[in-house]
C-alpha positions as CSV (number, residue, x, y, z in Angstrom):
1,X,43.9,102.2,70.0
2,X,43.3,104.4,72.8
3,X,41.1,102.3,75.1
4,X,42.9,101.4,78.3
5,X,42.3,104.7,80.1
6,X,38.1,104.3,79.3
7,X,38.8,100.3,80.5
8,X,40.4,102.1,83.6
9,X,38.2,104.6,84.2
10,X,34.4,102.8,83.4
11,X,34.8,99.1,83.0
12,X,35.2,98.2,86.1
13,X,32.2,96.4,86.2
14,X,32.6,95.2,82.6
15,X,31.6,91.1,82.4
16,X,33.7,91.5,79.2
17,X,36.4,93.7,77.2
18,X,37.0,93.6,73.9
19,X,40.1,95.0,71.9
20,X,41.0,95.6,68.3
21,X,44.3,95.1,66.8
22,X,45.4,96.3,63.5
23,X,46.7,93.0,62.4
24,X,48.7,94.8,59.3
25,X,50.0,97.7,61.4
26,X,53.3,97.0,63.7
27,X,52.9,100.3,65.5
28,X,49.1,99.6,66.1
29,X,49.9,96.0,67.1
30,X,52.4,97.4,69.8
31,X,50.1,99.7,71.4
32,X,47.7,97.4,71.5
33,X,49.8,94.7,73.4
34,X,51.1,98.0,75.8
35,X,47.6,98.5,76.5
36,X,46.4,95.2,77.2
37,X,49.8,95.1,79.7
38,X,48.3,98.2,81.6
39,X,44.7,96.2,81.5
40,X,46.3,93.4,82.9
41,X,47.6,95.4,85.8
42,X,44.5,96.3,87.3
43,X,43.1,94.5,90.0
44,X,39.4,95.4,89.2
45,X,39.8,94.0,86.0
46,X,41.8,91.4,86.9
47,X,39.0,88.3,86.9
48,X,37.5,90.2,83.6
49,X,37.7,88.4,80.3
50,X,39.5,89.6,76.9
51,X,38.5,89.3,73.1
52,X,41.0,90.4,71.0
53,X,40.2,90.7,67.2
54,X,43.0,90.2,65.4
55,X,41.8,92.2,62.5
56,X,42.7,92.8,58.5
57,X,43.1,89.5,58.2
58,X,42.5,89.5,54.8
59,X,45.5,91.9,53.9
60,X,48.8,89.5,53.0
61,X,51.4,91.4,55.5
62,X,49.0,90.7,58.7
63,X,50.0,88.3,61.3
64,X,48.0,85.9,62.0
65,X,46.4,84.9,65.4
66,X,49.2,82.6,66.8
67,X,51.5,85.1,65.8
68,X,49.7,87.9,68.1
69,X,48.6,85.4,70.7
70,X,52.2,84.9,71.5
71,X,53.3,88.4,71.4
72,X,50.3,88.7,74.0
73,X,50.9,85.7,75.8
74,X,54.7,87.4,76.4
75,X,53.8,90.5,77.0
76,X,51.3,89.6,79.9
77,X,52.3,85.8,80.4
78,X,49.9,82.9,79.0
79,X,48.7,82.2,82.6
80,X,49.5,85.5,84.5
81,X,46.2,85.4,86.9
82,X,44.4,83.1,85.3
83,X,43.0,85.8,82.8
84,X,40.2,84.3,80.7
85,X,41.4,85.5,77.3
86,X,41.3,84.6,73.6
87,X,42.7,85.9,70.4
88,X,39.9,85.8,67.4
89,X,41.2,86.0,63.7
90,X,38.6,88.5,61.9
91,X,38.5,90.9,58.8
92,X,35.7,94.0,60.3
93,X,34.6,94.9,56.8
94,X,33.6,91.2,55.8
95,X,31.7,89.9,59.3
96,X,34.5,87.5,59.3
97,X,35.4,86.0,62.7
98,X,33.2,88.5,64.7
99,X,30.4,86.0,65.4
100,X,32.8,83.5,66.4
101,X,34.3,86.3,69.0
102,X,31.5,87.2,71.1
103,X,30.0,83.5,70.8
104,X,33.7,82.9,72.9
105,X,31.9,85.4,75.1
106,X,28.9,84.5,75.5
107,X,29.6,80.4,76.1
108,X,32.4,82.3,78.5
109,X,29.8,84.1,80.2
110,X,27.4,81.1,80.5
111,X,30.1,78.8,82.1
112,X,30.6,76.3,79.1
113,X,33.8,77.3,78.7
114,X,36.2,76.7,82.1
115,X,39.8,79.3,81.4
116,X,42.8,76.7,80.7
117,X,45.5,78.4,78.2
118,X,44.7,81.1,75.2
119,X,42.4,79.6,72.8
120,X,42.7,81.1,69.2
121,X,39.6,81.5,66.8
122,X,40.9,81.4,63.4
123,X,38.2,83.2,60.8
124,X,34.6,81.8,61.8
125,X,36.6,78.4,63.2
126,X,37.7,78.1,66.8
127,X,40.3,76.0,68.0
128,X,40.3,75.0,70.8
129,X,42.7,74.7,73.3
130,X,40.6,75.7,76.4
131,X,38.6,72.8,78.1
132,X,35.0,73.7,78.3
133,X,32.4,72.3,80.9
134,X,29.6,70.8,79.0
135,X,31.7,68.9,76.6
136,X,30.7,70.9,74.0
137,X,32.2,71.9,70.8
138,X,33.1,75.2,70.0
139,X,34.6,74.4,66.6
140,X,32.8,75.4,63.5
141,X,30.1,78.0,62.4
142,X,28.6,80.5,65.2
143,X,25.0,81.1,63.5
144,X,23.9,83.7,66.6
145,X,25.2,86.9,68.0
146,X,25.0,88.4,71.4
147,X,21.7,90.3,70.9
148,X,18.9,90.3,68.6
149,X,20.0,93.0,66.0
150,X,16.3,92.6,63.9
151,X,13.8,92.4,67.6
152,X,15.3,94.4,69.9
153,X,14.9,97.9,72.1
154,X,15.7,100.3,70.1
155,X,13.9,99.1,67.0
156,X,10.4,98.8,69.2
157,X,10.8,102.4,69.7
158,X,11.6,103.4,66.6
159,X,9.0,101.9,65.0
160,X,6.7,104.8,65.8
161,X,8.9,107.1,63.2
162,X,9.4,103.9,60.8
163,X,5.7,103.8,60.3
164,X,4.8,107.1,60.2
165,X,7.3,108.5,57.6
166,X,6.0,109.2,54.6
167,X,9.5,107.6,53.0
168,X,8.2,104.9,50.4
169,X,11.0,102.4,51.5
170,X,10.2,102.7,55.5
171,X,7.2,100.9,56.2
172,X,8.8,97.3,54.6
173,X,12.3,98.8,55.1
174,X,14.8,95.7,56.8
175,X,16.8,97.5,59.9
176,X,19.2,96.3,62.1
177,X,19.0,98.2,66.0
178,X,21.9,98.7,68.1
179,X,22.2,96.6,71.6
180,X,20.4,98.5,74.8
181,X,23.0,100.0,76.8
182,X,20.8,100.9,79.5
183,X,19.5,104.5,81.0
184,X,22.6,104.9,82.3
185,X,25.6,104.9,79.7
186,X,27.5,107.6,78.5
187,X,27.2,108.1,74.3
188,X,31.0,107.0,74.6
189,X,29.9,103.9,76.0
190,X,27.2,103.3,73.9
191,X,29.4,103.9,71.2
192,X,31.6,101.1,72.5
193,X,29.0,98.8,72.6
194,X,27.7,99.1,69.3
195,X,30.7,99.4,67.4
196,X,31.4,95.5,66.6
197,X,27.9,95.3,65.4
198,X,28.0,97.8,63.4
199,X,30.9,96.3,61.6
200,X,29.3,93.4,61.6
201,X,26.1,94.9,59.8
202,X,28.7,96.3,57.3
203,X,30.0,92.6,56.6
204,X,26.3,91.5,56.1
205,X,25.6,94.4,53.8
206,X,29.3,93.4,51.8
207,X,27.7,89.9,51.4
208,X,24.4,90.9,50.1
209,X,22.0,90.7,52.9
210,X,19.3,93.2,51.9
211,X,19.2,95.3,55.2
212,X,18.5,98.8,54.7
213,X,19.6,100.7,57.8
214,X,21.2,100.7,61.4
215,X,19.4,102.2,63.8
216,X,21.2,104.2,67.1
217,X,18.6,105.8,70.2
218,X,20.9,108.3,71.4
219,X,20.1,107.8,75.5
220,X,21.3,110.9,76.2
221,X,18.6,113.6,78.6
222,X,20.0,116.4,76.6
223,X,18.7,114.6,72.9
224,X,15.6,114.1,73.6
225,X,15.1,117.1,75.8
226,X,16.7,119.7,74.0
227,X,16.2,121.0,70.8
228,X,18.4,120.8,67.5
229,X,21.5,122.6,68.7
230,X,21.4,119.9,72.0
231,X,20.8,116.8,69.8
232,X,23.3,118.1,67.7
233,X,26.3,117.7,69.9
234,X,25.1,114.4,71.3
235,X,25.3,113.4,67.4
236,X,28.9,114.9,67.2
237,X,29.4,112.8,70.4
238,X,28.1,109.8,69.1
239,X,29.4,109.7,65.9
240,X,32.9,110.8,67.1
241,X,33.1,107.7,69.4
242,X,32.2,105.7,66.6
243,X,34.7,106.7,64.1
244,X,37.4,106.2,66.7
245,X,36.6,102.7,67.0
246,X,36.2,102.5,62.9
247,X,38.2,99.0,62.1
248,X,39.7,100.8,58.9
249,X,41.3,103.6,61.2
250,X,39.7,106.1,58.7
251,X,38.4,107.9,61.5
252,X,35.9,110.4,59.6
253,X,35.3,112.6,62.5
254,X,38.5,113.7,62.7
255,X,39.3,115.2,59.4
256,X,39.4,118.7,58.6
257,X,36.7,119.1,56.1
258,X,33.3,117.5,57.8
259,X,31.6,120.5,56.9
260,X,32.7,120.6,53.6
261,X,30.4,118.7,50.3
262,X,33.7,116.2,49.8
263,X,32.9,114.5,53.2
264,X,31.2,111.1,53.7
265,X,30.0,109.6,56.9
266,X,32.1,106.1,56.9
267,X,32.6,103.2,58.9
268,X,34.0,99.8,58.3
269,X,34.6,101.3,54.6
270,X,31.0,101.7,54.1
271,X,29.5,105.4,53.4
272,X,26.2,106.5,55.3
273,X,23.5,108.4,54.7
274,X,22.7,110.1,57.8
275,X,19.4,111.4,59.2
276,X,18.5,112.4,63.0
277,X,15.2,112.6,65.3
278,X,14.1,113.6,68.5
279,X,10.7,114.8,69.8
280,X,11.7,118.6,69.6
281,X,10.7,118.5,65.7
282,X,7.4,120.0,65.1
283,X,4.7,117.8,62.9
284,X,5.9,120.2,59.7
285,X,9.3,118.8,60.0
286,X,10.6,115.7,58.2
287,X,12.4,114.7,61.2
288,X,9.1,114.6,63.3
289,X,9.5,111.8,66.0
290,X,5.3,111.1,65.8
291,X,5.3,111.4,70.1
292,X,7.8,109.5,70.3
293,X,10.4,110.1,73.1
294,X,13.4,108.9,72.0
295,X,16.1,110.7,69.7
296,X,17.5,108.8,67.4
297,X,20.3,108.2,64.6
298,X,19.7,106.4,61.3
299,X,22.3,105.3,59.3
300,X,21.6,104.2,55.6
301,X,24.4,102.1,53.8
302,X,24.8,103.9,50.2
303,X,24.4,100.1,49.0
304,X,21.0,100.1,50.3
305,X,20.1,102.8,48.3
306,X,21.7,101.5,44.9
307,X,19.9,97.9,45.5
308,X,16.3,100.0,45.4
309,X,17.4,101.9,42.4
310,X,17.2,104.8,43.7
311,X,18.3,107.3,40.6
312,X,20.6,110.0,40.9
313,X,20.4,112.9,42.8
314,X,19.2,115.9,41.5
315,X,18.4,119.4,42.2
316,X,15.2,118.9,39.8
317,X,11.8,117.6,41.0
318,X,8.7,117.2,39.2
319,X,5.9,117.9,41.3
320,X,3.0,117.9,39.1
321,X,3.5,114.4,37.8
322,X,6.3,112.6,40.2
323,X,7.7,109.6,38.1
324,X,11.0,108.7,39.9
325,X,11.0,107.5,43.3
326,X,13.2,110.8,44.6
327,X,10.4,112.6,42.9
328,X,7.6,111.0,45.0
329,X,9.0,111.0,48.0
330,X,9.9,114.6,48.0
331,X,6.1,114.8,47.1
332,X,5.1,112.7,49.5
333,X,6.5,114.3,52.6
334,X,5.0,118.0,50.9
335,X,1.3,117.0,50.7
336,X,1.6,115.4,54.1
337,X,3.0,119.0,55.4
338,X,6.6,117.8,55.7
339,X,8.6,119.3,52.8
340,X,12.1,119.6,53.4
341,X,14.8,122.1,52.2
342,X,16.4,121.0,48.5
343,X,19.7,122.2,47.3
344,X,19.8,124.0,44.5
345,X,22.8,121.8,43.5
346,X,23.7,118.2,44.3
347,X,27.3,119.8,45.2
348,X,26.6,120.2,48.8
349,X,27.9,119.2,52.0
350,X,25.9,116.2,53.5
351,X,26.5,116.9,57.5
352,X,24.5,120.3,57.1
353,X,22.0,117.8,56.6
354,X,22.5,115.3,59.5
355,X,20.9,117.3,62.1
356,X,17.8,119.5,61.1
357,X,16.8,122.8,61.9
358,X,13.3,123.3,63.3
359,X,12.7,125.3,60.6
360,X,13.8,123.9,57.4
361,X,13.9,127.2,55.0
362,X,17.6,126.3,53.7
363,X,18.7,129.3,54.7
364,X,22.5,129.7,55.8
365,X,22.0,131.1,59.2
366,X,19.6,127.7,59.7
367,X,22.0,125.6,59.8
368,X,23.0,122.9,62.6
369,X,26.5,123.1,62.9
370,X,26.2,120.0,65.1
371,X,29.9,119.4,63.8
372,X,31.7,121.8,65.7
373,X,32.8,121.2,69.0
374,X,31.1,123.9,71.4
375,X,33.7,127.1,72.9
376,X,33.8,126.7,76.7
377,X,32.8,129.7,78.3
């Protein structure tokens, strides 16, 4: 965890903060608790309220919320200014306890629940121990989320490029949108604010809800601005900020080999398929943005791909007489005047193929090493 100095630095104005614990990891549990000491001695933050997701709950060393509610409650004293906070049992890679979390928010938010002592959410069940205003329950099943993840901002816009692609799936494709940040957020702190329902999309796709992708607009000048090279880093940017907040640690940004055909865009434990678009791509590209805008990130669950069928890739494609459905959609984006680059092999490194070139010739020199962090000059 290394969230207390971006608390610090940009929440200030935060109406709410929420932390991650690695239930199952000692070391991670102490930092947390150290961090949440240094939150609590901030006097900007001081009214703010805390959700802490005890996480891996479904791994048999973790401790369980009372047992990290009190190393909390010790740590930064169970009424030490009154802090409204509240210690949620959850397992990220399941949706367990995550809806029940930010429900604690948002009834915390909306005044029907009045700050009393810690009140700890156990899986999707809360028990309560805090007093709440309207005499209402907050014990069983949380059915809604903060936002709308199906009717929502960044879905409206994308629809322009979900319509127009000449991708078989996209027109009746199911997609979850991340939560508007606003004009004004960094990529960081987008990243912040869509990480829990990203793993929370993960636990749907683990459960079999038949959602096909997760949409990200990257509200960055630069992205939609710029060309490839510019939406590029905001992409390193972005998807760096997610995999520090990844609830298996994995951290996929930060390995050695993201340029390399072994690596996997993951989060939550769930690999992704990866595409990117902004309005610098011409109509002749396969990322074209069809006016829109926005820039944008897609991720694809490889589950959503095996639950269409889709075969196995190949290098192969027959054009004359496309049977498979890789074969007509690599024949579809051709006759519309969209082909894209194919390996030669299906041994090939999948980040060269995140971010585009405007030209797509698969040439070496061509590609978007969005990857690697930029020399300072």
């Amino acid at each position: 965890m290394r969230g207390a100095k971006y608390i610090v630095d940009f929440y200030s104005d935060a109406q709410a903060i929420v932390f991650v614990i690695d239930s199952n990891d000692d070391d991670s549990l102490a930092r947390g608790v150290k961090e949440l000491q240094i939150l609590e001695n901030n006097p900007s933050l001081r009214n703010t309220p805390v959700l802490v997701f005890a996480n891996k709950q479904d791994l048999p060393n973790s401790k369980s919320g009372d047992e990290i509610s009190t190393l909390i409650a010790n740590a930064i004293g169970a009424s030490s200014h009154k802090r409204p906070w509240t210690c949620v049992e959850c397992t990220a890679t399941k949706g367990e306890g995550l809806r029940a979390g930010f429900q604690w928010i948002e009834d915390y938010i909306d005044g029907k629940i009045v700050f009393d002592d810690p009140k700890i959410l156990a899986g999707e069940e809360a028990h309560t121990i805090a007093t709440t205003s309207s005499d209402v329950s907050t014990s069983g099943s949380v059915d809604e989320i903060v936002y709308d993840p199906e009717n929502n901002t960044t879905l409206e816009r994308f629809s322009t490029i979900k319509q127009g692609a000449n991708c078989p799936f996209a027109k009746a494709a199911k997609l979850w949108g991340g939560p508007d940040t606003g004009e004004n957020a960094s990529l960081e702190d987008q990243a912040r604010s869509i990480a829990p329902q990203l793993a929370l999309f993960v636990g749907k796709i683990n459960e079999g809800e038949p959602i096909d992708g997760f949409c990200i607009e990257l509200v960055d000048s630069s992205a939609r601005n710029g060309g490839p090279k510019e939406l590029g880093e905001a992409v390193r940017k972005m998807l760096s900020s997610l995999s520090e907040l990844d609830p298996l640690n994995e951290n996929m940004m930060q390995v050695n080999f993201v340029g390399s055909r072994g690596w996997r865009m993951r989060f939550a434990g769930e690999d992704f398929f990866v595409t990117s678009f902004s309005p610098a791509y011409p109509s002749t590209s396969s990322r074209y943005a069809f006016g829109s805008p926005h820039a944008f990130l897609l991720l694809q669950p490889e589950k959503s791909f095996a639950r269409h069928r889709l075969p196995d890739d190949t290098a192969d494609t027959n054009w004359e007489a496309p049977k498979t459905i890789r074969d007509k959609t690599r024949v579809a984006y051709k006759e519309a005047g969209r082909p894209y680059h194919i390996p030669v092999t299906i041994e090939y490194p999948p980040a060269e193929h995140i971010v585009k070139p405007l030209n797509d010739d698969g040439r070496n020199e061509s590609v978007v090493r969005w990857w690697t962090k930029p020399m300072r000059t």
